[in-house]
N, C-alpha and C positions, 0 to 999 in steps of 0.2 A: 128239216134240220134245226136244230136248238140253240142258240148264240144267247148272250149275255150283254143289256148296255146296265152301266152301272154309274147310279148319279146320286147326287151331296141331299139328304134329304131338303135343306131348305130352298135348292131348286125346283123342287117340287110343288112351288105356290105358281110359277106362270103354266101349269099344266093343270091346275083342278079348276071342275065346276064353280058356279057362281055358291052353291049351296057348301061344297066342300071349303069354298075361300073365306065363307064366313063361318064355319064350324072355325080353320086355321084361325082366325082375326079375333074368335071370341076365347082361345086358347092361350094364344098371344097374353092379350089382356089380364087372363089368371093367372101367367103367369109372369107376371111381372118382377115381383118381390123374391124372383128364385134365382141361382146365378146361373141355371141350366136353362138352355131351350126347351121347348115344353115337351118338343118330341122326343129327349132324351131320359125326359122323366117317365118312371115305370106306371104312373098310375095313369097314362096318358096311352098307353100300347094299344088298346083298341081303336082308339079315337086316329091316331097315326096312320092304324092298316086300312081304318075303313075310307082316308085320303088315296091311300095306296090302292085299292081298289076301284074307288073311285075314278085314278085315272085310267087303269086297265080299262073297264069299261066305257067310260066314256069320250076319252083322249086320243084314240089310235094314233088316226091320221098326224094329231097336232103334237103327239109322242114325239112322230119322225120326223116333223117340220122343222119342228123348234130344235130338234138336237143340229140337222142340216144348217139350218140359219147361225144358231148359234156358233159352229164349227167354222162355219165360214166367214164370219168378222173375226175368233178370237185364233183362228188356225187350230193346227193338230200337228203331230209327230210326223205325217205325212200329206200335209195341205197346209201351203202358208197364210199368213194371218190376210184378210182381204180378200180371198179368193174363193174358189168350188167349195159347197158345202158338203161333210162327210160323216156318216154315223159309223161312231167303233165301238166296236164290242169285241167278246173271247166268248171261247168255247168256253170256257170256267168262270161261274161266279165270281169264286176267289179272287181268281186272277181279275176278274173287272174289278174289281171293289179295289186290289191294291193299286189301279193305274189310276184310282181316283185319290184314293189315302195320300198316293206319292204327293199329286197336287196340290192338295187341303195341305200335306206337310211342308212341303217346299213354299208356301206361299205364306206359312204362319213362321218359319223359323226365322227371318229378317225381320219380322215385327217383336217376334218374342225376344231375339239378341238387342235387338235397343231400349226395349222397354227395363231388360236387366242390368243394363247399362246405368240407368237413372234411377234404380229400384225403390229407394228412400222416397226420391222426390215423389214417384207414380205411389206408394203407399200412403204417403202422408196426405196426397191430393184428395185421391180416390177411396182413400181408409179400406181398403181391398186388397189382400196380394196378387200378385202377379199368378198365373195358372202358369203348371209347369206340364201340365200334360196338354196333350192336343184332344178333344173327345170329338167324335165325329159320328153323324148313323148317314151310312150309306145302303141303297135301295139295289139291287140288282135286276132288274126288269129281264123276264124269259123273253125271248123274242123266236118266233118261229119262220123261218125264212126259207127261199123257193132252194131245193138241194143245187139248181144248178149257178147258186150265187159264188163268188169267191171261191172256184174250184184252182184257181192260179196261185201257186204257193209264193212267195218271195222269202230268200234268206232263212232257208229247210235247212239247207248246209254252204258250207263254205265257196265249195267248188262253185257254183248254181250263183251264189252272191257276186261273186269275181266276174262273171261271165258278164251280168246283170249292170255292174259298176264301170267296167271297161266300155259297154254303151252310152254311158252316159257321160264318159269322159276323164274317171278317173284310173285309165292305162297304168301313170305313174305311180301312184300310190299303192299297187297292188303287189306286193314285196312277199316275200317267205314271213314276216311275221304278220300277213293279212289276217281278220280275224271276222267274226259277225257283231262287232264290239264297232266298226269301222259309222253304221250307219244308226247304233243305240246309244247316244251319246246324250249327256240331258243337252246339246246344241242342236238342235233339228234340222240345222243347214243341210245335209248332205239327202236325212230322208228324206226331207221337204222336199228337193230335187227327184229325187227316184219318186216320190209320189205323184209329181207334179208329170214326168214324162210318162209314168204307166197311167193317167188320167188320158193320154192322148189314142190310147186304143181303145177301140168300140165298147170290148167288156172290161171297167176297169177296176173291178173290184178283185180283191186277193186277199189272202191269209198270211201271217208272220207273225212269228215270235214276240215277247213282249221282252221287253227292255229292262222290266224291274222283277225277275227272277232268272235260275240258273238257265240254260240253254239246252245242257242236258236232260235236266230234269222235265223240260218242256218236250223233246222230242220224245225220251220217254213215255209218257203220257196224253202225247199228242193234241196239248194245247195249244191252242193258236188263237192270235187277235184277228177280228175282222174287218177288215176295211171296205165301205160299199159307200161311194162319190154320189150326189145329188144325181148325176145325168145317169144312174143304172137304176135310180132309187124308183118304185113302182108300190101303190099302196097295193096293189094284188099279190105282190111277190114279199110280204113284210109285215109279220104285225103280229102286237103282244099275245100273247097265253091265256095271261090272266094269274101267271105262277111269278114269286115273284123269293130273293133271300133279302133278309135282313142280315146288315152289315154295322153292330155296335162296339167302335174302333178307340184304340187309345193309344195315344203314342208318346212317348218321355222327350222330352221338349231337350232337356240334360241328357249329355250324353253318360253314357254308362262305363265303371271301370274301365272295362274292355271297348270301348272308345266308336260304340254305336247307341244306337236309340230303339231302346226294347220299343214291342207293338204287342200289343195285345188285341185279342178280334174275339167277340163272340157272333159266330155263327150262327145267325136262327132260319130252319127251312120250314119245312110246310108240315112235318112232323118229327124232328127234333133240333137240336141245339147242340152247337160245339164250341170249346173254347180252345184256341189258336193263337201259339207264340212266334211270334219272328222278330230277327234285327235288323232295323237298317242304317244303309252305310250310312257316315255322318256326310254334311255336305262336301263336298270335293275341294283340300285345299292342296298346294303346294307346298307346303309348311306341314301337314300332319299329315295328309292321305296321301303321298306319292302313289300306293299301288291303285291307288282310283284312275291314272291316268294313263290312255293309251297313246304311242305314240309312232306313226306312222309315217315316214322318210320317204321323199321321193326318189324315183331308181334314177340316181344320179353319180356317176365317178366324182363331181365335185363334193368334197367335202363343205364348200359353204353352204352352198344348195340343200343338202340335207339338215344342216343345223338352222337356216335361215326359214326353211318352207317346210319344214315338216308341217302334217296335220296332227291336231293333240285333240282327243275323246277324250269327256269326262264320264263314269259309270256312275250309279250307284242304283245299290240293287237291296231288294228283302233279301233275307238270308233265313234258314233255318238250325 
């Protein structure tokens, strides 16, 4: 079976050879004088894949090491931070590439809001403007893995979630406006929890939806992310292709009339290229995005009880 991890190309330097690190180190250096990193530069695209291949070939093992290690000091959507290491991936490029985008965006838009803040001062400093797009190339690594990984669906449909949630202890919160919005929240508290107890069965790996596209659209088309925890993780049962998509992403730092942030993605496969528009939500406030938030009431007669303890999800999703 065919899964997808998808990663930020300039983490791609603690995975290459010693020979691939000094091609990176002597590219670096060229490009100094440029205000793009060198792998975003087109005359650079060879030089890029032949790192990218380079770690296919020679990385396997340290592929899935490092994504595990990693995963498990910084956490995941469903392993909190400090704990079991976990490699995720989707059945869809795509979809990998945008649970990395979401990241690289969420983690650039607080630095880019203060910097506009001071714009004058950071121009007059720097004699540079401020970049109002986010540019990104993300890698999609094919990964081929044993069929009988991740046959355990979690949060397919509603019904099946609710079942899943009441084990774990959230009976109350399980109301007529339940939703699968309950456990995709950008707060990872609750999947964290549901990660953390299906880690406690022998095979704990499983499939679910991903957080930053429609729900329908996903069972439609029958994508799903892959969750596989360090204690299932086996190099025999796991390991690259050697196929790989390029992902060269842009995203409007400003929000747009219509009060989201265009993305643009060129698509590059193994024998064509696609250019791909979507919008995403803006960040989640109270003040302009009420409908980003969901709100979930404990089943309570007291009227305090509910306005005191409710639980509040925040969404935000690509859109097309």
């Amino acid at each position: 079976m065919k899964i997808y991890r998808a990663i930020e190309f300039s983490q791609l330097i603690w995975l290459t050879t010693d020979y691939a690190t000094l091609m990176w180190e002597s590219l670096s250096l060229d490009g100094k004088g440029n205000n793009k990193n060198w792998w975003l530069i087109n005359d650079n695209i060879q030089r890029r894949r032949q790192i990218i291949k380079d770690i296919c070939l020679n990385s396997n093992e340290e592929f899935f090491q490092k994504s595990l290690d990693y995963n498990a000091m910084q956490g995941g959507r469903f392993n909190p931070a400090k704990s079991f290491g976990v490699i995720y991936a989707s059945s869809n490029p795509l979809v990998a590439n945008l649970e990395v985008l979401f990241h690289q965006f969420n983690g650039a838009i607080p630095l880019y809001s203060k910097m506009k803040k001071d714009n004058k001062r950071f121009t007059s400093s720097f004699n540079v403007k401020i970049p109002d797009k986010l540019d990104s190339l993300i890698i999609a690594f094919e990964i081929e893995i044993d069929d009988k990984l991740c046959n355990r669906e979690i949060c397919g449909n509603e019904k099946d979630l609710k079942l899943l949630c009441k084990q774990i202890g959230f009976k109350r919160y399980i109301g007529d406006n339940f939703s699968r919005d309950f456990i995709f929240g950008n707060d990872y508290e609750i999947s964290r929890l549901l990660g953390t107890f299906i880690h406690t069965s022998e095979d704990a790996t499983f499939k679910v939806p991903s957080a930053r596209i429609d729900y329908n659209t996903q069972d439609e088309r029958l994508v799903r992310n892959y969750i596989i925890p360090e204690k299932n993780y086996s190099p025999n049962k796991i390991k690259l292709t050697g196929n790989f998509f390029e992902f060269k992403c842009e995203v409007d730092l400003d929000k747009s009339s219509e009060n989201n942030h265009p993305v643009r993605i060129s698509a590059i496969g193994k024998s064509d290229s696609k250019i791909l528009k979507f919008n995403l939500d803006p960040t989640p406030s109270k003040r302009y995005t009420k409908n980003q938030f969901v709100k979930f009431e404990p089943n309570s007669n007291n009227p305090q009880d509910r306005k005191n303890y409710y639980r509040e999800v925040e969404t935000q999703k690509f859109r097309k």
